[in-house]
C-alpha positions in Angstrom: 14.4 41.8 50.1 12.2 39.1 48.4 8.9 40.6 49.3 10.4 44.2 48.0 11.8 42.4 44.9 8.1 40.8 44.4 6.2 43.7 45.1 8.2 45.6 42.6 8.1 43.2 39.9 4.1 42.5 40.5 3.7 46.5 40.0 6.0 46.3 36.9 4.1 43.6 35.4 0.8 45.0 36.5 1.6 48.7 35.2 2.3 46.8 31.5 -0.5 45.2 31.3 -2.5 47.5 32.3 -0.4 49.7 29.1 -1.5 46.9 26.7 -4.9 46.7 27.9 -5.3 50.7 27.6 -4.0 50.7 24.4 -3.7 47.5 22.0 -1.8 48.8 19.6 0.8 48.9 21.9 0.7 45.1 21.8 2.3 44.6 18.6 5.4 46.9 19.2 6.0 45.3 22.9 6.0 41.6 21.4 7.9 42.6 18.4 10.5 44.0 20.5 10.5 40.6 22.6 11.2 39.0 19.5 13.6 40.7 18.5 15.6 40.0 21.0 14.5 36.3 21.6 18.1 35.1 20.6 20.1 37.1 23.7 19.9 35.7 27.2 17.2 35.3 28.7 15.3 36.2 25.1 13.1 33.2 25.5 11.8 33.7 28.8 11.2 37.2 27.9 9.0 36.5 24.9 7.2 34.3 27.2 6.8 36.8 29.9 6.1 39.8 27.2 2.8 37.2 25.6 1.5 36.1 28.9 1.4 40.1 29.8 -0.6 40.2 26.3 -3.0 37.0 27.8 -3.5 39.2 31.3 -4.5 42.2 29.5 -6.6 40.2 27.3 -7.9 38.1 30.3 -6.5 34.6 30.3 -9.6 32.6 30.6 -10.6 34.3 27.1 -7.2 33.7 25.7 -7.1 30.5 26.7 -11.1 29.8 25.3 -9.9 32.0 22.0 -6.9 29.5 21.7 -8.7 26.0 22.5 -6.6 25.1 25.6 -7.6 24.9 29.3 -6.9 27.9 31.2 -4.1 26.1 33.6 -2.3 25.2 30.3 -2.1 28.6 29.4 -0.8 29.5 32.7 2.2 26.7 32.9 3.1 27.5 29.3 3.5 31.1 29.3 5.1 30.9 32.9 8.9 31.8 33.2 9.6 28.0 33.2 7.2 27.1 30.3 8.7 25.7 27.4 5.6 25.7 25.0 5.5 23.6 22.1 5.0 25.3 18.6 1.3 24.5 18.3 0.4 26.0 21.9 2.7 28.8 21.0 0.6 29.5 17.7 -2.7 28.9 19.5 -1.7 31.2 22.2 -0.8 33.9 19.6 -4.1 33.2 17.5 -6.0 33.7 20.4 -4.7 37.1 21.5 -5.8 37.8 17.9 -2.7 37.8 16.4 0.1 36.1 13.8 3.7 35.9 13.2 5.5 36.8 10.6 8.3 36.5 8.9 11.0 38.6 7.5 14.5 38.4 6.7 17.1 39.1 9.0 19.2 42.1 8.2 22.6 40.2 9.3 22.0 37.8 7.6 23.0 37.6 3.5 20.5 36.5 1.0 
């Protein structure tokens, strides 16, 4: 069941990647939605997962030169255990060629 459950989630993960590489606009509405929902279970790891599919299509040695950290760095931080600290985060997003923004929160009163 393991090997199924792998082989399944390795063709997931490739078909996505190879979505975002197809078609980069794509990128910004598949992290957006990740961070949306980066405050429900399992939110974080998702984010993670959803920007290191972002690094793949992008190639992660390029990411990784883009954003000024070594390649196995990249790796550990974006992997489901990573736990990146806000300046790899933003170095990571800079270099997929990207920045967050902000906005405010529609539950939330002004």
């Amino acid at each position: 069941m393991n090997d199924h459950t792998t082989h399944t989630n390795r063709s997931h993960d490739q078909t996505i990647i190879d979505m975002l590489r197809d078609d980069p606009a794509f990128v910004d509405d598949y992290l957006t939605a990740a961070l949306d929902e980066i405050d429900q279970p399992g939110g974080q790891a998702a984010f993670l997962a959803a920007l290191r599919h972002v690094a793949e299509a992008q190639g992660m040695a390029n990411v990784a030169q883009r954003a000024g950290i070594p390649r196995e760095s990249l790796y550990r931080a974006l992997s489901s255990k990573g736990n990146p600290t806000i300046k790899t985060l933003l170095a990571v997003i800079q270099g997929t060629g990207l920045h967050l923004a902000v906005s405010r929160a529609e539950h939330i009163a002004a």
